[in-house]
N, C-alpha and C positions, 0 to 999 in steps of 0.2 A: 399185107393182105388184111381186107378189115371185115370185120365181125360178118357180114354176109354174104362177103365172098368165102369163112373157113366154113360159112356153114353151106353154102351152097356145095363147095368141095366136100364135104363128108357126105351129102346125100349121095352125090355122085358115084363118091369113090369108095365110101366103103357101107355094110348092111347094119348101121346102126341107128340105133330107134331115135325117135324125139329125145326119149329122156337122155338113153346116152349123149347125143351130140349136145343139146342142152350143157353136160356136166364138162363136156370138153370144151364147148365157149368160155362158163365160166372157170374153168379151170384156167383158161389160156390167155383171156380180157380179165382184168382188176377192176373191179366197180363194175364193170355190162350193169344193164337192164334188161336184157333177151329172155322172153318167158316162151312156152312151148308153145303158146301161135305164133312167135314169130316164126320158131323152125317151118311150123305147121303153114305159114304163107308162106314160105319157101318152097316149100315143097310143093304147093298150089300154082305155082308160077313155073315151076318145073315143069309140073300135066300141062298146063297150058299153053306152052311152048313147044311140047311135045318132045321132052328130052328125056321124061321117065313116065310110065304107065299109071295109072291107078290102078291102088288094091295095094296087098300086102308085100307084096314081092316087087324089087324095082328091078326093072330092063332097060335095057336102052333101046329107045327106038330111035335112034343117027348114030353114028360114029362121029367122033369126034375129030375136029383138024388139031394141029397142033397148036395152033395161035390163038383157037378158042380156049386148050388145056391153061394154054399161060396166061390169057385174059383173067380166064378162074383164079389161078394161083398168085395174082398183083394186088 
């Protein structure tokens, strides 16, 4: 899985912030460059695809198939 698919997976999957997932990239990649716009255009591309809401709270707007799940997780 490389760097923007773990962080596309954390927006998705679970409710933690920029900063958190920030500390899990670097925690998980040696050397990254990933600074909080990148989460932050992650997450812009997510509204705009229409996989998660804007505002503070994320939803889902689809249900996911399972072949999308494991595209995420490759």
């Amino acid at each position: 899985m490389n760097i923007g698919q773990f962080i596309t997976w954390c927006i998705l999957n679970t409710t933690k912030t920029n900063t958190e997932i920030l500390e899990l990239v670097k925690t998980n990649y040696d050397g990254c460059k990933t600074s909080p716009a990148c989460i932050a255009w992650h997450k812009s591309k997510l509204r705009k695809e229409g996989k998660i809401e804007a505002g503070r709270t994320q939803k889902f707007s689809k249900e996911f198939t399972e072949e999308e799940l494991k595209a995420l997780a490759e």
